[in-house]
Backbone as a chain_set.jsonl record, in Angstrom:
{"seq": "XXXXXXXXXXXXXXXXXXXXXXXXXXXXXXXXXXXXXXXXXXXXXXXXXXXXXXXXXXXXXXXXXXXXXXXXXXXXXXXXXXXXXXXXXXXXXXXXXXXXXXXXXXXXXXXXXXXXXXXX", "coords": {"N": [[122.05, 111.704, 104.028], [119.897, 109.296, 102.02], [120.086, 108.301, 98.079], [116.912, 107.321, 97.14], [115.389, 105.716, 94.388], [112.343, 104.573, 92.682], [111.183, 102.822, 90.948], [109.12, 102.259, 87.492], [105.791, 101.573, 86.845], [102.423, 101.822, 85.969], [100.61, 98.752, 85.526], [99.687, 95.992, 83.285], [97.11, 96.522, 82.861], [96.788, 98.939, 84.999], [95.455, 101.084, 87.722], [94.69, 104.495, 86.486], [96.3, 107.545, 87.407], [94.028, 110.264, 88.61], [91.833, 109.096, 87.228], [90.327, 107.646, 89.328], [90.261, 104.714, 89.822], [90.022, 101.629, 91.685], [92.48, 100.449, 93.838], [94.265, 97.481, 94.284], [94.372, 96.137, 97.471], [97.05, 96.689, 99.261], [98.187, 94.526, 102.222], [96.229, 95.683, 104.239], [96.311, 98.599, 103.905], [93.915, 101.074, 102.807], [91.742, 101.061, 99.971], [90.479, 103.274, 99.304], [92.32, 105.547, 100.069], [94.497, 105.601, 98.515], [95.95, 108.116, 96.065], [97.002, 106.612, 93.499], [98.398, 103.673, 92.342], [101.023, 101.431, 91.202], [103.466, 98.893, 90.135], [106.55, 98.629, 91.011], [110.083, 99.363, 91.563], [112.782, 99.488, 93.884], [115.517, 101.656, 94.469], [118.744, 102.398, 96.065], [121.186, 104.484, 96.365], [124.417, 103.632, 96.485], [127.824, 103.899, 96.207], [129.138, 104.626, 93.036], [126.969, 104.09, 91.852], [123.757, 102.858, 91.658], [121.656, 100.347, 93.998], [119.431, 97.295, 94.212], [116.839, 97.247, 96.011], [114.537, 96.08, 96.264], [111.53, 94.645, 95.004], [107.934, 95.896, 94.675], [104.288, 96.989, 95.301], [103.362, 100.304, 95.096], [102.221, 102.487, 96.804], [100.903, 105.548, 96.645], [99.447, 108.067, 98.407], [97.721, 110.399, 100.138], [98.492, 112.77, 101.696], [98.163, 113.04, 105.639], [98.863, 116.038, 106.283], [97.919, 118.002, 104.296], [97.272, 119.234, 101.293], [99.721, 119.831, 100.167], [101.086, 117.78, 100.529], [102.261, 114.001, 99.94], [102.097, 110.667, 101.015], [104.192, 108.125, 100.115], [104.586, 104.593, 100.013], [105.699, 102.023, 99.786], [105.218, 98.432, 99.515], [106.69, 94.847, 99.69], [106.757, 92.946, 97.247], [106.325, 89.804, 98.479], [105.168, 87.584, 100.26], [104.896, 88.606, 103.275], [104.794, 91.102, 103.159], [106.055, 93.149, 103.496], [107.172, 96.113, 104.255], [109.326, 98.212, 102.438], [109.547, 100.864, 101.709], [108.534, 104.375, 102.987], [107.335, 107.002, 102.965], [107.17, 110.685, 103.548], [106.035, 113.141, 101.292], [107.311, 116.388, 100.043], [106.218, 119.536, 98.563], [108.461, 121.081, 99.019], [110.578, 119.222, 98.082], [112.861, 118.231, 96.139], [112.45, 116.633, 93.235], [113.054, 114.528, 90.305], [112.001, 113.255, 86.763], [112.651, 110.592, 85.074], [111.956, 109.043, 82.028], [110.41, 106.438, 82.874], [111.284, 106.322, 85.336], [111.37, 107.494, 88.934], [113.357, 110.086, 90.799], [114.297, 110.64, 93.825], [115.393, 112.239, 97.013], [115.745, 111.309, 99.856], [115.805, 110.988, 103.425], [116.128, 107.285, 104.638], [113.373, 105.471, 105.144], [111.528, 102.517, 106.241], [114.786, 102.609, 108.299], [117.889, 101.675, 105.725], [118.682, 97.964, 106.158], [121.227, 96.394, 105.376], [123.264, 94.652, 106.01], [123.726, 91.723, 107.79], [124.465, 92.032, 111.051], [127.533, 90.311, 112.61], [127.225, 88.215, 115.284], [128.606, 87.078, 118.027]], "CA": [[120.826, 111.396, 103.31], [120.189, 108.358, 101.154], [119.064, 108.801, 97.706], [115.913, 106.291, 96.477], [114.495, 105.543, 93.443], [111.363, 104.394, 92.489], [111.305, 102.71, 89.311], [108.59, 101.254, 87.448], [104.961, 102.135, 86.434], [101.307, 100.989, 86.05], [100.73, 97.37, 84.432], [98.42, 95.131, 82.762], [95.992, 98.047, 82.986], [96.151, 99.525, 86.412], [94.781, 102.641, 87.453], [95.66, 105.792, 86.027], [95.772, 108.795, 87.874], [92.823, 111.371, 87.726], [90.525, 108.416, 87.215], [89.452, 107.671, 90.631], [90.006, 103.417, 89.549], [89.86, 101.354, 92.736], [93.387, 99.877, 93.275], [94.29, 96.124, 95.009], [94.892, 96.388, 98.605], [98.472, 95.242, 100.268], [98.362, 94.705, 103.899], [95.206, 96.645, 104.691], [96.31, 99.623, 103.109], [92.634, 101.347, 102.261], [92.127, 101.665, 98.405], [89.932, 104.271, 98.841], [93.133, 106.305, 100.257], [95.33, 105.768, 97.163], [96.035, 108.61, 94.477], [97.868, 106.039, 92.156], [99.158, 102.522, 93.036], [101.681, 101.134, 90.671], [104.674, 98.305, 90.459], [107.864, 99.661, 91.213], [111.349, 98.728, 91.728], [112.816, 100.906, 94.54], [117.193, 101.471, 94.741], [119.256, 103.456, 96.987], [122.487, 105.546, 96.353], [125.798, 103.004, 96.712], [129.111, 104.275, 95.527], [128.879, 106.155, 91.869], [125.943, 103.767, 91.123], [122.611, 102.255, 92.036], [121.784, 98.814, 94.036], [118.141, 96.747, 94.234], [116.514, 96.878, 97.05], [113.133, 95.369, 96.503], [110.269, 94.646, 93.868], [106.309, 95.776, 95.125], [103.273, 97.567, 95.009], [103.95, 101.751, 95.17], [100.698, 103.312, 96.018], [100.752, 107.325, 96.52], [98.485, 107.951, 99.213], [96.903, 111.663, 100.58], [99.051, 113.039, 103.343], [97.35, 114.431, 106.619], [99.499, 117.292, 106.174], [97.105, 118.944, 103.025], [96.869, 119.157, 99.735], [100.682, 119.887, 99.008], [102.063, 116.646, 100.917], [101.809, 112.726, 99.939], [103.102, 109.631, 101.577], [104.945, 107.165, 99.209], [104.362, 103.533, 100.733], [105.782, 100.847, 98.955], [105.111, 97.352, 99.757], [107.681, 94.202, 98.607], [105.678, 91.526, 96.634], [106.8, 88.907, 99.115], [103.572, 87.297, 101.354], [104.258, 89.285, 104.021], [104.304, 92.595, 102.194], [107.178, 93.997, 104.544], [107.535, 98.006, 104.064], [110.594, 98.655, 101.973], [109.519, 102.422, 102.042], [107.511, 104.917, 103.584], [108.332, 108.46, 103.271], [106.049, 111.828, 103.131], [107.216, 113.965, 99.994], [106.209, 118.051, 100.556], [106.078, 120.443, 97.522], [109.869, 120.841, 98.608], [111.301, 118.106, 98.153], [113.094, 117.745, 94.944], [111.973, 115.563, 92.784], [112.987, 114.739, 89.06], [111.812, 112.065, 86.397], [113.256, 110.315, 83.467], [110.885, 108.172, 81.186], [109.416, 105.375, 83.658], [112.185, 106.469, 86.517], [111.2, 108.682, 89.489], [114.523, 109.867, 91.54], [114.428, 111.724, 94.872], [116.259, 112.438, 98.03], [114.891, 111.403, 101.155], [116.558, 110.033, 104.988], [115.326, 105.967, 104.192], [112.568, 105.046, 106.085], [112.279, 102.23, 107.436], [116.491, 102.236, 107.933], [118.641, 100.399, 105.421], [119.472, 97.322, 106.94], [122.18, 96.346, 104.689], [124.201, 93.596, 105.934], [123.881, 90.932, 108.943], [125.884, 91.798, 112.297], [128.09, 89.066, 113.178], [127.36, 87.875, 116.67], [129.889, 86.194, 118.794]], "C": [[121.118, 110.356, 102.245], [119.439, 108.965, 99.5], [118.336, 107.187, 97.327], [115.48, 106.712, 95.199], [114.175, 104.336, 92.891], [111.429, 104.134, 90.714], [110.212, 101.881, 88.705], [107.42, 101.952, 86.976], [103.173, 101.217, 86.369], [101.302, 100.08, 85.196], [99.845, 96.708, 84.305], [97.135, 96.115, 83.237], [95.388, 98.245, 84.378], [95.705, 100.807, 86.146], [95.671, 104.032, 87.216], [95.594, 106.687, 86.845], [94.782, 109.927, 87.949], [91.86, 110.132, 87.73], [89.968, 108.039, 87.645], [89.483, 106.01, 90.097], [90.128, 102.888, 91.264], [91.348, 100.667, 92.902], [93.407, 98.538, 94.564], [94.562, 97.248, 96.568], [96.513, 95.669, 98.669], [98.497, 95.933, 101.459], [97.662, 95.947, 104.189], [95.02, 97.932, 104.372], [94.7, 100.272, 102.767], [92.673, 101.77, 100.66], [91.626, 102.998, 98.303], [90.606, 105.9, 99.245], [94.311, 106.88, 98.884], [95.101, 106.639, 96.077], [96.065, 107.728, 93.909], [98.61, 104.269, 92.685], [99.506, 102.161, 91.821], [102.648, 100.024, 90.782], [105.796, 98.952, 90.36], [109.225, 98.901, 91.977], [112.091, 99.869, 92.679], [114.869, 100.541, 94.5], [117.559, 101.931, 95.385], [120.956, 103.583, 96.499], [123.402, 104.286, 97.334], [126.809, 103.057, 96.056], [128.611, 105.519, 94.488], [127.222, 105.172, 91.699], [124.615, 103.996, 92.33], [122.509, 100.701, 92.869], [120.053, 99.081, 94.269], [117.754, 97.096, 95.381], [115.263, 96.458, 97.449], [112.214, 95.652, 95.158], [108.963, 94.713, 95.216], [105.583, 96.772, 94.479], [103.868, 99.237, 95.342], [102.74, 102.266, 95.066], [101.527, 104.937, 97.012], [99.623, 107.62, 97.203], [98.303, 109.972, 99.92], [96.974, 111.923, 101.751], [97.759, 113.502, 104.238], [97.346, 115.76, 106.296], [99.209, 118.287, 105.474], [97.585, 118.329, 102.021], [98.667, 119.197, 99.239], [101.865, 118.613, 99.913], [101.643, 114.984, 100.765], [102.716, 111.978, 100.63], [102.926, 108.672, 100.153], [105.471, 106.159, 100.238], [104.318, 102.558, 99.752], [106.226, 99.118, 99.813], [105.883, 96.08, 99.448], [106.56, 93.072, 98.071], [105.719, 90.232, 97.183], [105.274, 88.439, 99.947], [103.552, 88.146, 102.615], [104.04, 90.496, 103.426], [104.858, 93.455, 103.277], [107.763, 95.291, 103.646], [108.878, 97.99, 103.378], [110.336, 100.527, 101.782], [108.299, 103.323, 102.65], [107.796, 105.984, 104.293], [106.963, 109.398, 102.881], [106.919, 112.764, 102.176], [106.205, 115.687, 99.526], [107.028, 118.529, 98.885], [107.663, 120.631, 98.074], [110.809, 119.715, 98.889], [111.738, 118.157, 96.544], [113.194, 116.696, 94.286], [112.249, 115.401, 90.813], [112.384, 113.343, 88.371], [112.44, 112.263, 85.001], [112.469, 109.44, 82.839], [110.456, 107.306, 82.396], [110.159, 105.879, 85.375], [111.572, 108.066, 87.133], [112.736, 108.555, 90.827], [114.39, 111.347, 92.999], [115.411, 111.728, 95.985], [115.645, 112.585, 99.118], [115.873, 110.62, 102.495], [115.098, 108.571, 104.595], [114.527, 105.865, 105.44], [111.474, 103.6, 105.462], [113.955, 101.72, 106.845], [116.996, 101.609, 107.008], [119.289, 99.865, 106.057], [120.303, 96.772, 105.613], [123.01, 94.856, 104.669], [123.506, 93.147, 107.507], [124.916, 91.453, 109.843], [126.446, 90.474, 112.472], [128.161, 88.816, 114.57], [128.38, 86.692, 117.119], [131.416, 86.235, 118.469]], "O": [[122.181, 110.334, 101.625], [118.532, 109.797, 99.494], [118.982, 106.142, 97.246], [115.228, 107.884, 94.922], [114.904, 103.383, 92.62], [111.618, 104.85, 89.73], [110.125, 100.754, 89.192], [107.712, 103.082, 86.585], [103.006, 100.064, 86.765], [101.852, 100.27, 84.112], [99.008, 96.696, 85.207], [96.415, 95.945, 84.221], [94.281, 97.983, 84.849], [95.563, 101.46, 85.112], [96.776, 104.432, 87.581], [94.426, 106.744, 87.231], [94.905, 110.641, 86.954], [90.897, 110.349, 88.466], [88.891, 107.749, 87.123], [88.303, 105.806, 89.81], [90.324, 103.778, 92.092], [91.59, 100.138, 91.818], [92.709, 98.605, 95.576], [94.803, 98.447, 96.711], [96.95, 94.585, 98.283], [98.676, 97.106, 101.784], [98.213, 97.034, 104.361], [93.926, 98.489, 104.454], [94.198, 99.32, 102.168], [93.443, 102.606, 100.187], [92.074, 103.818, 97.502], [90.069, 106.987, 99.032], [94.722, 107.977, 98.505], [94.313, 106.321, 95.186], [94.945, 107.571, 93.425], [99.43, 104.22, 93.602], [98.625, 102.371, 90.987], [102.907, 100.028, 91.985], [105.938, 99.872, 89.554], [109.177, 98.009, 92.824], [112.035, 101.048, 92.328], [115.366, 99.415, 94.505], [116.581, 102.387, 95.977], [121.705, 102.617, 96.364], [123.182, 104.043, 98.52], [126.883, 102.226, 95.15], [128.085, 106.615, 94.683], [126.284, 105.893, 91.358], [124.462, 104.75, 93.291], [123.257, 99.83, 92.425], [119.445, 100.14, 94.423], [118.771, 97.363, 96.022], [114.862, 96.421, 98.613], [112.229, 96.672, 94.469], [108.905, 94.035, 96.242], [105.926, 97.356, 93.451], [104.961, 99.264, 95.907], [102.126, 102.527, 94.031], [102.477, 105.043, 97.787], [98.602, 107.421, 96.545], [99.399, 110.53, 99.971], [96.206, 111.663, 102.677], [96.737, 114.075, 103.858], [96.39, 116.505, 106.081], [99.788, 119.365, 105.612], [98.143, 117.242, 101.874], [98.988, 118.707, 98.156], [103.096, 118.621, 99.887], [100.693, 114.628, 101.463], [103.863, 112.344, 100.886], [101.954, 108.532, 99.411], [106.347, 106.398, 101.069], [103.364, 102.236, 99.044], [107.229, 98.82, 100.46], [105.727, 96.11, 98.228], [105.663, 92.553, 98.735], [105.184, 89.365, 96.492], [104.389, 89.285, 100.083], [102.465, 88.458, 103.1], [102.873, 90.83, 103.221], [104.217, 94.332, 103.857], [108.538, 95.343, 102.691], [109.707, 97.583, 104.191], [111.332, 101.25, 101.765], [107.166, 102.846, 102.729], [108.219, 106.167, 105.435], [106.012, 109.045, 102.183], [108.114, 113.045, 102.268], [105.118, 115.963, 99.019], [108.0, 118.042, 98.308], [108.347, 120.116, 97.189], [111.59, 119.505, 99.818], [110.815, 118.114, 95.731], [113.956, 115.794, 94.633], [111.622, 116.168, 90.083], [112.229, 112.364, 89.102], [112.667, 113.194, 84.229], [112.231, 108.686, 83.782], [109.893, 108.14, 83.104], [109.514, 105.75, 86.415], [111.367, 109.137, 86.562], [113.092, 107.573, 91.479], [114.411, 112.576, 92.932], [116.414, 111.059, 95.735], [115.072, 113.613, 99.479], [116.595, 109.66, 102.23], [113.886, 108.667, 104.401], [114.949, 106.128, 106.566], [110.795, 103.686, 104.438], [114.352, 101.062, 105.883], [116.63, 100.447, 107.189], [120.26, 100.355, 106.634], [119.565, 96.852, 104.631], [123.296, 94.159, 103.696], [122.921, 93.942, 108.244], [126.107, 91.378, 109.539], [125.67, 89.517, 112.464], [129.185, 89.199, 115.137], [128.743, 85.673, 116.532], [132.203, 85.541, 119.111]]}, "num_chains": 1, "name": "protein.A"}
């Protein structure tokens, strides 16, 4: 298991939670699906530390699965707006936060690709 985190928070006055605000779209996304959409900096578990692995949008969206499961679908700020995550996170899943930082433990989806194969 890799771990991710999600770093980052609402800006220049996005929507808050609870307040039902309407939030941007990326890549068709429906707003009117989104708990919470936010900017966010996402990392993954390398060695003792942390590495980058993308700046985007982080909306919080209203699993199928009920009331006690969301998907976490973060977008990179790039034009195409290519998936750097996109994970469902159930009442067990452990989950902690530190001031703006949210840190969990999830199998990455989609894969870290990491490095170039060398062909030939």
């Amino acid at each position: 298991q890799e771990e991710e985190q999600a770093k980052g928070g609402p800006t220049g006055g996005g929507p808050v939670p609870g307040e039902g605000a309407a939030t941007a779209a990326a890549g068709g996304d429906s707003d009117g699906d989104a708990l919470m959409s936010a900017r966010a900096k996402l990392f993954y578990k390398k060695g003792e530390g942390f590495a980058d692995l993308g700046v985007g949008t982080l909306k919080v969206l209203q699993s199928t699965g009920g009331d006690s499961e969301v998907q976490l679908l973060l977008r990179s700020e790039t034009k195409l707006g290519n998936i750097l995550m996109n994970i469902r996170v159930t009442s067990s899943v452990p989950v902690s936060t530190k001031a703006n930082n949210l840190l969990l433990v999830s199998v990455p989806n989609p894969p870290l690709v990491l490095g170039k194969k060398k062909t030939g």
